[in-house]
C-alpha positions in Angstrom: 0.0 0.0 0.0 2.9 2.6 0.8 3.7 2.2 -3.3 0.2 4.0 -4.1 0.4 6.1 -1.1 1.7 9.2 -2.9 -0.4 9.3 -5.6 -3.4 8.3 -3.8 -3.0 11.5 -1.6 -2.1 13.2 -4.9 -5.6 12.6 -6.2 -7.6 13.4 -3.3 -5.9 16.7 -3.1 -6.7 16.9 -6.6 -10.4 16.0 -6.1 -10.8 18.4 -3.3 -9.6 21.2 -5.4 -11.9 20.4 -8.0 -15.5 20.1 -5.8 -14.4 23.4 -3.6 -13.2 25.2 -6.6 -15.2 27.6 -8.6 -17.6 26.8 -10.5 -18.6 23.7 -8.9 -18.1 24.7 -5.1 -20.0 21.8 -3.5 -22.1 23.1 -0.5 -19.9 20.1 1.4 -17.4 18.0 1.3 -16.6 15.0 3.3 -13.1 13.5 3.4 -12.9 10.2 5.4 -9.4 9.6 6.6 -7.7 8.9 9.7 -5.8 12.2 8.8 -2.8 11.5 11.5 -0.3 13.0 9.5 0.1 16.8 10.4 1.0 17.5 6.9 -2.2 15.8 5.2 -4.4 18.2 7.6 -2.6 21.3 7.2 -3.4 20.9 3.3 -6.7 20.1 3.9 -7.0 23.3 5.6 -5.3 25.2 2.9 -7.5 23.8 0.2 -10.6 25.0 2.3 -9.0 28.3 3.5 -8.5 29.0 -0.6 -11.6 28.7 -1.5 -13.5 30.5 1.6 -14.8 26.6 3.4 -14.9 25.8 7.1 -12.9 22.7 8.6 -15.0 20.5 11.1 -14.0 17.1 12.7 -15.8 14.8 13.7 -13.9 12.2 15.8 -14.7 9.1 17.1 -12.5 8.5 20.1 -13.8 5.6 22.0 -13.1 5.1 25.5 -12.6 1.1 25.5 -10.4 0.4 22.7 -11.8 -2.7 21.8 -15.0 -0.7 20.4 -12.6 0.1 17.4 -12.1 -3.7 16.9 -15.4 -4.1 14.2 -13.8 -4.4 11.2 -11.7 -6.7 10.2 -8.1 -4.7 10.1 -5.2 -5.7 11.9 -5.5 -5.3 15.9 -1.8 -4.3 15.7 -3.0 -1.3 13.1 -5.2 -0.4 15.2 -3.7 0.1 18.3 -0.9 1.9 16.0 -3.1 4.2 14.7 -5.2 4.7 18.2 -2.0 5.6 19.9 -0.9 8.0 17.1 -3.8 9.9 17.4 -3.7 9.9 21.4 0.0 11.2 21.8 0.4 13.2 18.6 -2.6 14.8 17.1 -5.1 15.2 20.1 
């Protein structure tokens, strides 16, 4: 997956221009990610800042990790991932 990973972000950034972007400027957009990386959010913002969007989050922070366990990913990715976003982004 880390092969595709920089041109995967490249087209979501890409997409995200195009809906905000005049003259299609979607009334929302929703971009599902786990969004850990500091970087990815701060373009985010920038594309919405550009073209005069708000930013919300919506985060779903469970108190007992297991509740995160319902799909079928790796335990060990998900405890990565949990911990990221405990110690570095909140």
């Amino acid at each position: 997956m880390l092969e595709a990973s920089e041109q995967a972000f490249e087209l979501l950034f890409t997409k995200l221009k195009m809906v905000t972007t005049f003259p299609i400027n979607a009334e929302f957009v929703i971009v599902d990610t786990t969004g850990l990386s500091e970087s990815f959010r701060d373009q985010v913002v920038e594309i919405a800042n550009e073209n005069s969007y708000n930013v919300d989050l919506v985060l779903f922070d469970y108190k007992n990790i297991r509740e995160y366990y319902s799909s079928d990913r790796s335990k060990k990715l998900i405890d990565n991932h949990v911990r990221r976003l405990r110690t570095e982004v909140i």
